[in-house]
N, C-alpha and C positions, 0 to 999 in steps of 0.2 A: 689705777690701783686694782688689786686683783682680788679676786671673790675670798683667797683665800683670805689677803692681809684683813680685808672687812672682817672676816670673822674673828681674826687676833685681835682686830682691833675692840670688835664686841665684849670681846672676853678679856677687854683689858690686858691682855697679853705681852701687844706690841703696837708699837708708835715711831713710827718714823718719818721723816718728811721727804719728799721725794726731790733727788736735785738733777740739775744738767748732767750729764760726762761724758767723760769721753770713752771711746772703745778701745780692746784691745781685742787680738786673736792670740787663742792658746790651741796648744793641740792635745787632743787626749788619745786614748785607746777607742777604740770601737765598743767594748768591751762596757768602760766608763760609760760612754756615751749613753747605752741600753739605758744600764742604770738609772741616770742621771732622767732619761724618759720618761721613767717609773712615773717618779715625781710629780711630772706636769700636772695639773690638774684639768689644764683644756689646752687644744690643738696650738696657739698660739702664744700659751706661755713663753717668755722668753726665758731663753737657760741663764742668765742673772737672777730672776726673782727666784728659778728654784734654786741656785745657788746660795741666795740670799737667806732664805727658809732654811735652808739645810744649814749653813752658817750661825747663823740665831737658834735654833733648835741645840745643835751641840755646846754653844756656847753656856745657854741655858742649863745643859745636860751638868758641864761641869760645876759650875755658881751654883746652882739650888736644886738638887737630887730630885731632891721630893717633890718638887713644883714640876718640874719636867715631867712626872708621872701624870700628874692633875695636868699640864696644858697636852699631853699627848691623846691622854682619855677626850679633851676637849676637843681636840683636832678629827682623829677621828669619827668622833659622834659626829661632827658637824659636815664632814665627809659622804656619812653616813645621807643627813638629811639633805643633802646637796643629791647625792645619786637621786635620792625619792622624790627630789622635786620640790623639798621642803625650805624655799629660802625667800629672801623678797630681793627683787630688783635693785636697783642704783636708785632708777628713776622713784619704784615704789615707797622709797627710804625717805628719799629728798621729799617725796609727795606728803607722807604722812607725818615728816619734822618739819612741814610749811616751810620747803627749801625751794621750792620750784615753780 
């Protein structure tokens, strides 16, 4: 699970279970691709999760206007404190909900 979905999931946002599947190859523009870059939030992102983000964010966009503002503010700030160093670990998490 990725830093980002942790923090949707803090923020109560989003919830999803993670399952098997299978792959497929699509082709895009070059173009797309950059874009689609942007996104990542570290080196190893796979282009599913930020597809997945970007999927549930618009979905969102459409269903509840308003909410999409308040989870974008939330996305960003949290962005924010991720650039500054400002976050806790996997491990940190589990340590201090006596998971580990």
């Amino acid at each position: 699970m990725t830093l980002f979905n942790k923090v949707l999931i803090y923020y109560g946002i989003h919830k999803y279970t993670m399952v098997d599947m299978s792959t497929t190859t699509i082709k895009i523009h070059k173009e797309t691709k950059a874009e689609i870059d942007q996104f990542r939030e570290y080196k190893n992102e796979s282009y599913d999760e930020v597809l997945k983000k970007l999927i549930y964010i618009v979905k969102n966009i459409r269903k509840k206007p308003e909410l999409s503002k308040e989870t974008i503010k939330a996305i960003e700030q949290a962005r924010e404190r991720i650039k500054k160093g400002h976050f806790v670990t996997e491990e940190e998490a589990k340590r201090r909900l006596g998971l580990s």
